[in-house]
N, C-alpha and C positions, 0 to 999 in steps of 0.2 A: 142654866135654863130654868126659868119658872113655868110651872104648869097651871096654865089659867084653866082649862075645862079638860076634863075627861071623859068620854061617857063610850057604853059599849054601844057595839051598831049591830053585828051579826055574828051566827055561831055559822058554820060551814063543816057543812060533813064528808066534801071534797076540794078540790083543785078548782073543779070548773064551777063553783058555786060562790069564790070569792071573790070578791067585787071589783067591779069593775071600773070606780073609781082610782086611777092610779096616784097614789103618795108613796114617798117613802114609808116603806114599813122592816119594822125592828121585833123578832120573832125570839121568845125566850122558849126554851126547853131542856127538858132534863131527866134525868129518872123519877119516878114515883116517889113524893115525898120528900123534893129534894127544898122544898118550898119556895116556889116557883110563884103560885096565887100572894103569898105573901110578901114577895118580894115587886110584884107592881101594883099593888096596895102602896107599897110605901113610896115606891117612884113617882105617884100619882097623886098619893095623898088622899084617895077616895076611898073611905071601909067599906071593904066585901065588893068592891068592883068587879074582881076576880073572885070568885066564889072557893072560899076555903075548906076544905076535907080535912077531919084525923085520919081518914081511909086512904091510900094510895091508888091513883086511876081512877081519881075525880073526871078528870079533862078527857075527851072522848071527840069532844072540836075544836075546829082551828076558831078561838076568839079574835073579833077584832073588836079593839077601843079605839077609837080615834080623838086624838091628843094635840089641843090648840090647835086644832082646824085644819092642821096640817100633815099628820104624818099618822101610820099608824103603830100603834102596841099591839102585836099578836102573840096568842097563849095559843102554843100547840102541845100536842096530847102528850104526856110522860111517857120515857120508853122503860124496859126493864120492870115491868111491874107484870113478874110473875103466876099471878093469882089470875090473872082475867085467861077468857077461852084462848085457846087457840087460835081460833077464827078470827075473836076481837083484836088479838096480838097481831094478827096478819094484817087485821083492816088497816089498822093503829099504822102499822109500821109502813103501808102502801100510802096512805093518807100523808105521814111527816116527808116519806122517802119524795112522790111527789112534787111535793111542797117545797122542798128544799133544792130540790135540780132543775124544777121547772118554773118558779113563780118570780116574775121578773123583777118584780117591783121589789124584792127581798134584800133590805138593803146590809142588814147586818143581823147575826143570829148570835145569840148568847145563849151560849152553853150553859145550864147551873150544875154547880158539882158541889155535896154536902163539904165540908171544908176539914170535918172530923176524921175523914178516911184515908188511907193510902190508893193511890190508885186506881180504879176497879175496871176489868176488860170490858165491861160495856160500855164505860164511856170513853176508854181509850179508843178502842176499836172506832167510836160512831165518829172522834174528835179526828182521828183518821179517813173516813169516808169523806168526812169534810173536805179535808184536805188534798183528797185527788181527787176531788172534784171542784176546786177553786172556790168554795162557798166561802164569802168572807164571814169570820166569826169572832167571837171575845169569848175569855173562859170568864163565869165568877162564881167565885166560892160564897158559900153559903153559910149563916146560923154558925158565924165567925165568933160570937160571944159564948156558945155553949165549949169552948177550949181554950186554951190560955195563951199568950201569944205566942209565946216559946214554940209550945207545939203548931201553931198555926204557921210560927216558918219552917219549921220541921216538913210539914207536910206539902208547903210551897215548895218547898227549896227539893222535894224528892219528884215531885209535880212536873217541875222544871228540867229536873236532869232526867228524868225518861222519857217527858215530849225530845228532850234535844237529843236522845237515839236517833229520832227519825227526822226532826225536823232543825234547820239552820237559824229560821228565821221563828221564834218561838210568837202565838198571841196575843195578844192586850189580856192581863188579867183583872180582874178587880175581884177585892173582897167586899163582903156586905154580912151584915145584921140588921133584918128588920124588927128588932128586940130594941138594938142600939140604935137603931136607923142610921148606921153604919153603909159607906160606900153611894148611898142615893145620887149626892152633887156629881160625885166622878161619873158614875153613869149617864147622868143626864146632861154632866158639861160633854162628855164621849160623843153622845147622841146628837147634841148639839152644833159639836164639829164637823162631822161627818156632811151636817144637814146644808150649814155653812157651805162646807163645800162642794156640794151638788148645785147649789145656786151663783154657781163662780160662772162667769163667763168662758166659754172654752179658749 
């Protein structure tokens, strides 16, 4: 897929505030920091589209870009990022929860998981919630150049064997570096199929 234009349209502090235009839309999230704004910068090609932080629990709305005129790119808020209120943690997490059970036009959610780590329960746990609740999703790993490959299947290949505890049929994974600009094409030929096949005759 080429991306001809991309540009943001609105930030959304809820559910019933996001628009009401229906396209497909492709909603990325992740924990705090897991670099999420950087990584549709690089899908996009546009600097600071997504507005970058060294801080964790920059994102606080549901963004939407809208991407060749046809689909949308949404940036929803990081979860796991400990420092913010309580309160904010509950809005946060009523705002994705939401979003994620109720917004019809949601056609595919990716997951980001930093790519350096062994498993962590919050995102096992959220990658779970998905799951019994039918939300189609993809995992991808992230900031894939900050470790060497060996370790990078090391931590695939343990990734793999703890989702398949619970699960038969395992996700679409993709790795990325937006350092390397690593994984972009696989993403967006992903996105592009999917799109394909929404516009198939029934």
């Amino acid at each position: 897929m080429e991306i001809k234009s991309a540009s943001f349209v609105i930030s959304c502090p809820n559910l019933a505030s996001c628009p009401t235009d229906v396209k497909p839309e492709y909603a990325f999230i992740g924990r705090s920091n897991v670099g999420k704004s950087t990584l549709i910068n690089l899908l996009t090609q546009v600097k600071e589209l997504a507005k970058t932080s060294s801080k964790p629990g920059k994102t606080l709305l549901i963004n939407y870009f809208l991407i060749n005129e046809t689909w949308f790119l949404v940036d929803l808020p990081g979860y796991g990022y400990a420092k913010a209120s309580l309160q904010t943690r509950e809005k946060l997490h009523k705002m994705v929860t939401n979003y994620v059970l109720k917004r019809e036009a949601l056609t595919c959610l990716f997951v980001l998981i930093d790519s350096r780590h062994a498993p962590h329960p919050i995102d096992l746990d959220f990658i779970q919630f998905l799951g019994e609740n039918g939300v189609p999703f993809a995992l991808v790993f992230t900031k894939t150049d900050k470790i060497s490959q060996s370790e990078l299947d090391t931590n695939l290949k343990v990734y793999k064997e703890t989702l398949s505890e619970q699960w038969e049929d395992l996700p679409p994974m993709f790795t990325t570096s937006s350092v390397k600009k690593r994984g972009r094409d696989a993403l967006l030929d992903y996105i592009d199929t999917i799109n394909a096949s929404l516009n198939e005759p029934a």
